[in-house]
N, C-alpha and C positions, 0 to 999 in steps of 0.2 A: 243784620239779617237782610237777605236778598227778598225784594219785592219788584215781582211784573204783575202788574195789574194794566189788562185788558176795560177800555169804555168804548163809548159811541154806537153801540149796537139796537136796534130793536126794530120796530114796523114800520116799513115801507113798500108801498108802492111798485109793482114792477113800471120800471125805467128810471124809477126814484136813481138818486145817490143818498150814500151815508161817507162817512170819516171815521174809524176805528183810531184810536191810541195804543200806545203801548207804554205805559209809564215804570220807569225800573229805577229803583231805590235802593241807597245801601252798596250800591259799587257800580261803576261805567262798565257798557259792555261797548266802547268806541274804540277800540281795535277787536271787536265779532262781529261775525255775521250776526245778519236777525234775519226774522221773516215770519209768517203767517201762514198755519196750516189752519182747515176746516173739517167738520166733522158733521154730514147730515143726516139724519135722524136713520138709521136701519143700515147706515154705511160708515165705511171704514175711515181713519182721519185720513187725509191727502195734503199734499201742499199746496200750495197758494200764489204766497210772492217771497222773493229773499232780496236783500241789500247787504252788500259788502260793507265794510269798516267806514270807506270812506261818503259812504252814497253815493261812488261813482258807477258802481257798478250795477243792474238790479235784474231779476230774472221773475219770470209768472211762468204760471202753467198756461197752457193753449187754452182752457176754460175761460180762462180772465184776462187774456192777455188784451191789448186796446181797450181795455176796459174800467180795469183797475191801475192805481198808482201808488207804489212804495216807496216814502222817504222818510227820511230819520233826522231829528236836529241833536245835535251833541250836545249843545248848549242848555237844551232841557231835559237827557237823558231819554227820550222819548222817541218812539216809531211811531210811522202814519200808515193805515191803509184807505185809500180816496179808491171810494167804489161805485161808479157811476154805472149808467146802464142797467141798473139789477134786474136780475129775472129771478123769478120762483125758483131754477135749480140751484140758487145762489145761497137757499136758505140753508141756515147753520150753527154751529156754535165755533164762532174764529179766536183761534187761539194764538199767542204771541210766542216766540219762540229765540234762543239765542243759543249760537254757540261759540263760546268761550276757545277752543281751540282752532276756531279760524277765522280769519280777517275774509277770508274770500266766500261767498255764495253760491257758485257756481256748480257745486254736487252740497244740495240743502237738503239732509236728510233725516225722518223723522227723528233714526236710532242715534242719531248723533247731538240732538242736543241736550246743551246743560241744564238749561232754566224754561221755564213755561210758566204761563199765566192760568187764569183758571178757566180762562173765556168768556166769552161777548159772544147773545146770541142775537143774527140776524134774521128776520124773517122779513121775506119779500111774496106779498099778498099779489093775487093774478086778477 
């Protein structure tokens, strides 16, 4: 059985960082994309960050872009989100995401993934 199981979430600081995981069990998803959609309280989910197969490639929304950092080690089955600078609008509930039918990132969209975690929520205090 498939497990993404979202950590590293909870209360910080605006300008704090935090470090999200993504830990997935029960099968590699190292030839998929992954990446990180958020969902804030009264608002619709949006995306975040994605990484191609190999970590060479990685793509943010203008929200987080220089801000945040997406990488993935294969050798632990696991994704990273490194979130520095936080602001209050950052607060959320970040969920992990993978799709299974591409290696590439570059169109990361909600309707198209396989697997999701249940999320990690982040709140950044002002």
């Amino acid at each position: 059985q498939v497990q993404v199981v979202e950590s590293g979430g909870g209360l910080v600081q605006a300008g704090g960082s935090l470090r999200l995981s993504c830990a997935v069990s029960g099968r590699t998803f190292s030839t998929s994309a992954m990446g990180w959609f958020r969902q804030a309280p009264g608002k619709e989910r949006e995306f975040v960050a994605a990484i191609n197969w190999s970590g060479g490639s990685t793509y943010y929304a203008d929200t987080v872009k220089g801000r945040f950092i997406i990488s993935r080690d294969h050798a632990k089955n696991t994704m990273y989100l490194q979130m520095n600078s936080l602001k209050p609008e950052d607060t959320a509930v970040y969920y992990c995401a993978a799709d299974i039918h591409s290696a590439r990132a570059i169109e990361f969209r909600e309707h198209d993934m396989d697997y999701w975690g249940k999320g990690t929520l982040v709140t950044v205090s002002s």
